[in-house]
C-alpha positions as CSV (number, residue, x, y, z in Angstrom):
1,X,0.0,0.0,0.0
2,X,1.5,3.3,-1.0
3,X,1.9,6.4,1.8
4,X,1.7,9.4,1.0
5,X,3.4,12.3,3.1
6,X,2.8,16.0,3.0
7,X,5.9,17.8,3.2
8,X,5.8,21.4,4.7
9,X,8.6,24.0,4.5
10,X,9.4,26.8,6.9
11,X,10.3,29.0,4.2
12,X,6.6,29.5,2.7
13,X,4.3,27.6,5.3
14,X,1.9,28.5,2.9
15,X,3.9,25.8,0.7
16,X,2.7,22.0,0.4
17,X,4.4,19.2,-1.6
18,X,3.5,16.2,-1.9
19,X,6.3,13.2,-1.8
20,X,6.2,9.8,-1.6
21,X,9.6,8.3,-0.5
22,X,10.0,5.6,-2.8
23,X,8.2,7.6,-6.2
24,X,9.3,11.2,-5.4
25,X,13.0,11.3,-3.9
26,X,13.6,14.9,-6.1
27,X,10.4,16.1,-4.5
28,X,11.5,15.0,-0.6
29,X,15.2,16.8,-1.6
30,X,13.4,20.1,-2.7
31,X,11.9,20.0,0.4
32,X,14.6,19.5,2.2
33,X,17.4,21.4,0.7
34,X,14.3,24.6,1.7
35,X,14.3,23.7,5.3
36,X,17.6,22.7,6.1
37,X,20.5,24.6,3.9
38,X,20.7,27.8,6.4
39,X,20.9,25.3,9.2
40,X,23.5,23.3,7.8
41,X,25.2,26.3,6.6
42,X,24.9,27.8,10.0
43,X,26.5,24.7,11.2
44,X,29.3,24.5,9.6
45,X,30.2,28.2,9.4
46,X,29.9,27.4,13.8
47,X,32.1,24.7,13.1
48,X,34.6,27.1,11.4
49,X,34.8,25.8,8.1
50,X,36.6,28.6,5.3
51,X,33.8,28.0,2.7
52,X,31.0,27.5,4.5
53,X,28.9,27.9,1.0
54,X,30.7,25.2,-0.6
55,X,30.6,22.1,1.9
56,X,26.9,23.0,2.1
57,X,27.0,22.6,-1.7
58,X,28.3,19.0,-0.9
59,X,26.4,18.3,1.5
60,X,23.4,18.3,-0.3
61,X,25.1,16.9,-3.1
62,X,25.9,13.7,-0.8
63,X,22.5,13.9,0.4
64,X,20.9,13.9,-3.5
65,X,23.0,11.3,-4.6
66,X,21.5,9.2,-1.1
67,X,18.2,10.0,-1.6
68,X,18.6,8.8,-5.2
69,X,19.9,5.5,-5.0
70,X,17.5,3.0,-5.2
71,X,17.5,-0.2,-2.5
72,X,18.3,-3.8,-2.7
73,X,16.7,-6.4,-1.1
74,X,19.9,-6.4,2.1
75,X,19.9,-2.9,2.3
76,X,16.6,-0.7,1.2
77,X,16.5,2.9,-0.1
78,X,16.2,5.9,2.1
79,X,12.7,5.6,3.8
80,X,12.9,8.4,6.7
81,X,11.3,11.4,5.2
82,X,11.9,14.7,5.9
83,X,12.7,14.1,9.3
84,X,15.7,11.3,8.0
85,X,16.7,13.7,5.5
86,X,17.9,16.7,8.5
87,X,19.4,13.7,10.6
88,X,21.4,12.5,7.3
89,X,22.1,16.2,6.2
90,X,23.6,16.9,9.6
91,X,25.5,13.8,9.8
92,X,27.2,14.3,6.3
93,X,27.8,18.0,7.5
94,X,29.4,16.7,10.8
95,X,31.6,14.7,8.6
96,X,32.7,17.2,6.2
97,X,33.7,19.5,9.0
């Protein structure tokens, strides 16, 4: 049975999309890459990286490329909505700094 979730974003509350995890991994990135890039970017320029631009460039470009992959039957795809995706966001960003 497919779930849908409603994704909402601080920056325009006003602002619904739709994603499901498995069908719409651009849609859950979109989302957020709006909610979490000033945190992560906060982060890291707290964590006293030069470019704090950049490394949140790839961080989200790590985070993309996770969200993209698709599963296999040992290990599935990303399945932890938007929640997962600030968890995995700041856990690549920890890494990169």
């Amino acid at each position: 049975m497919d779930r849908m979730e409603w994704l909402h974003t601080s920056e325009d509350p006003g602002v619904v999309i739709a994603a499901d995890d498995q069908d719409s991994p651009e849609a859950l990135f979109t989302a957020a890459y709006r909610e979490y890039s000033g945190p992560v970017r906060g982060y890291l320029r707290a964590r006293g990286i030069d470019d704090p631009d950049a490394v949140t460039h790839d961080v989200f470009l790590a985070l993309y490329t996770r969200l993209t992959q698709g599963g296999t039957d040992e290990e599935p795809g990303f399945t932890g909505g938007l929640a997962g995706t600030k968890a995995l966001a700041f856990t690549i960003a920890h890494g990169r700094a």
